[in-house]
C-alpha positions as CSV (number, residue, x, y, z in Angstrom):
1,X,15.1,-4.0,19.8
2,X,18.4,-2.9,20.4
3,X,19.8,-0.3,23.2
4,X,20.5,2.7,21.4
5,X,22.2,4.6,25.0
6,X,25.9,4.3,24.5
7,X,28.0,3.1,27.5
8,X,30.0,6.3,29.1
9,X,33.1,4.8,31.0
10,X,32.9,6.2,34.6
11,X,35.5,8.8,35.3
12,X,37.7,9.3,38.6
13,X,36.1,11.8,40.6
14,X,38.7,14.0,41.9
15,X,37.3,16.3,43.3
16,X,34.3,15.2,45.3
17,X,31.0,16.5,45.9
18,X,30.4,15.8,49.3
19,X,30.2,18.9,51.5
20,X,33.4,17.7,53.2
21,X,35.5,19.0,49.9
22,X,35.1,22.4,50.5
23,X,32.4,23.4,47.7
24,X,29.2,24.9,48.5
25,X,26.0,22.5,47.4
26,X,25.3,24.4,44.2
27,X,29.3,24.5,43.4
28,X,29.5,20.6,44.0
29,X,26.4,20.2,41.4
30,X,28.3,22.5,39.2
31,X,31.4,19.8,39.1
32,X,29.3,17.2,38.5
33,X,27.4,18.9,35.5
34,X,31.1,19.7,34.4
35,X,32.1,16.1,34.8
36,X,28.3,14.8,32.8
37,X,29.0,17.2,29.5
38,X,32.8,17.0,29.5
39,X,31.4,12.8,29.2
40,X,28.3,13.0,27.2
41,X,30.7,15.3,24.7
42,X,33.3,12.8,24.5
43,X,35.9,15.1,25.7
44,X,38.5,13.4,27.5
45,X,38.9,15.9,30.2
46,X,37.1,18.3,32.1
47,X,38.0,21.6,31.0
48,X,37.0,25.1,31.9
49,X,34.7,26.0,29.0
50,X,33.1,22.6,30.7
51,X,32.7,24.4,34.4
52,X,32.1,27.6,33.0
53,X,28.9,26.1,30.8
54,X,27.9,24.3,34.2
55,X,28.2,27.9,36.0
56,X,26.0,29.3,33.8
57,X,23.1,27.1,33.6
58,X,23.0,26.6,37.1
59,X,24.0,29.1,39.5
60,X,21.8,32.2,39.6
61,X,24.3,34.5,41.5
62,X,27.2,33.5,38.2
63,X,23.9,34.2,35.6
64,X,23.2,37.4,37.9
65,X,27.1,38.7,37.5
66,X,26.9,39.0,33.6
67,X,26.0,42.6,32.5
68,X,21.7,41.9,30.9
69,X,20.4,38.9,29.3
70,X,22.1,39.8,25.7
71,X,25.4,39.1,27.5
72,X,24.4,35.9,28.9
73,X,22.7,34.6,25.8
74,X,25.7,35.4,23.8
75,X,27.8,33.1,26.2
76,X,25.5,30.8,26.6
77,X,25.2,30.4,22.7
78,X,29.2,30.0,22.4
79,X,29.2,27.5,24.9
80,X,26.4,25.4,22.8
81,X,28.1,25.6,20.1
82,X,30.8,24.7,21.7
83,X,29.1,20.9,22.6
84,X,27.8,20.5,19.0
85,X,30.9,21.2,17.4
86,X,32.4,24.2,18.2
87,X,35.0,22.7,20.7
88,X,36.0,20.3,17.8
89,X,39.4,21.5,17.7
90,X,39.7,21.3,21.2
91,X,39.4,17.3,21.5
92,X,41.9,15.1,22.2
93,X,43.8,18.3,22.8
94,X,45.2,19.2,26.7
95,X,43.8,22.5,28.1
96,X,47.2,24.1,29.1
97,X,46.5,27.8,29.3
98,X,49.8,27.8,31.0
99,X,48.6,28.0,34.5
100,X,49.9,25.4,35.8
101,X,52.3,22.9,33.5
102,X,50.8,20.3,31.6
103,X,52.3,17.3,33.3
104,X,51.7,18.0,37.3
105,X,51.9,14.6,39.9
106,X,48.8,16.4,41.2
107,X,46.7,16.8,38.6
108,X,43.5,14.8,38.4
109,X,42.9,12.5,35.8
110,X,40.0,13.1,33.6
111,X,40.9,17.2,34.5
112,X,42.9,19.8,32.2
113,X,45.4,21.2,34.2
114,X,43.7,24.3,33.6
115,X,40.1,23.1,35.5
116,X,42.5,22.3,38.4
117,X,44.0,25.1,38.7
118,X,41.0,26.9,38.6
119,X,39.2,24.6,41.2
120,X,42.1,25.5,43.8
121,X,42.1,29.7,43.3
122,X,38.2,29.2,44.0
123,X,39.4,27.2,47.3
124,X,42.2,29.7,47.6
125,X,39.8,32.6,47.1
126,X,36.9,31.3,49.6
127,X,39.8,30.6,52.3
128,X,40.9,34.5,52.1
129,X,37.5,35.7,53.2
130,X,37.7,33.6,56.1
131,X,35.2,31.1,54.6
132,X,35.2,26.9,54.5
133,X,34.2,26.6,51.3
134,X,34.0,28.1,47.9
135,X,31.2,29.1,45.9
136,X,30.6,29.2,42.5
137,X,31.6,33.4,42.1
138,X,34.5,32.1,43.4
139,X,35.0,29.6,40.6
140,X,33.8,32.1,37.8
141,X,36.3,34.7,39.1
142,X,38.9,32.1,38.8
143,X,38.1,30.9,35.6
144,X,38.1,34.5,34.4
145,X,41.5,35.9,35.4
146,X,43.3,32.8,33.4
147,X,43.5,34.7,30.1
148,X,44.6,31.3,28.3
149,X,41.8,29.4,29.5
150,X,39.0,27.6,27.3
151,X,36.5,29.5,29.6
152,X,38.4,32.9,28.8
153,X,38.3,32.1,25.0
154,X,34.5,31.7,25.1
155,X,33.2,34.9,27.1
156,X,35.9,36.8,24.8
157,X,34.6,35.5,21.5
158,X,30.9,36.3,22.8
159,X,32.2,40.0,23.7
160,X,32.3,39.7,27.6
161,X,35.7,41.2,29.3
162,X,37.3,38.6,31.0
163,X,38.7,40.9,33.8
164,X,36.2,43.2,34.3
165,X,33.6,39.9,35.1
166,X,36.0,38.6,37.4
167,X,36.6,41.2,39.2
168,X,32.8,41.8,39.2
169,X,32.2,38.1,40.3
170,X,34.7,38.7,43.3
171,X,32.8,41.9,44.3
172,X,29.4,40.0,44.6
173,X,31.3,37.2,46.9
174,X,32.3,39.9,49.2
175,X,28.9,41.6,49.6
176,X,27.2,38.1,49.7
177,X,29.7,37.1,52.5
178,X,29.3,40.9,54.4
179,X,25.3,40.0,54.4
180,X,26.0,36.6,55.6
């Protein structure tokens, strides 16, 4: 009997999930989900249609931002489609939603210089409240103001305003962080 489970090379990790990286526990197991179905898709990087996919199946404050369930299964139907085929046109392409440029020394390989940029305004943003580490509103509110983003394309195509779910996503950090 043969092995039918393909091989997936292991990717660097740059940005790691230990608590010491500055990501919440549920934001850490959001990058790794990222980094599992930008691999299991055969994408060569981690984009942000990848982290916004992982927000949404498994952060409940990111599914609570999202105005009803039609919303969400809208974006959540994009982003499917998105893994069996509708991101088709986006392999072997570079993310560049213009950012950040293309070629940065800093930039992560296995990452779209997009994703990265992204994963530091969620840093950036958790660091203006005062707080050590960055949650996953954080990341959705980043991924949402980069109009040229993969992320950005999807919740537009499934009729979700960019902007105004950012700036929702940055107003439930604040109240979470008042309560805290």
């Amino acid at each position: 009997m043969q092995n039918r489970t393909t091989r997936i090379p292991e990717q660097p990790t740059p940005y790691p999930t230990d608590p010491d990286a500055g990501f919440t526990a549920e934001l850490a197991s959001v990058v790794t989900g990222a980094r599992r179905r930008a691999l299991r898709d055969g994408d060569r990087q981690i984009d942000t249609a990848h982290l916004l996919h992982s927000l949404v199946e498994s952060d409940p404050e990111v599914r609570e931002v999202f105005d009803g369930a039609p919303q969400l299964a809208r974006v959540l139907g994009y982003l499917v489609q998105r893994s069996i085929g509708y991101g088709l046109r986006w392999q072997g392409s570079v993310e560049d939603s213009g950012a950040v440029p293309v070629v940065r020394e800093s930039s992560p390989e296995g990452w779209s210089p997009a994703a990265v940029a992204a994963m530091e305004a969620a840093l950036h943003r958790a660091g203006l409240r005062g707080e050590a580490r960055a949650r996953g509103l954080d990341l959705l509110a980043a991924l949402a103001v980069d109009g040229e983003c993969r992320a950005v394309e999807v919740l537009t195509r499934a009729g979700v305003d960019a902007r105004w779910l950012s700036g929702r996503a940055a107003e439930r950090t604040a109240e979470a962080s008042r309560q805290v």
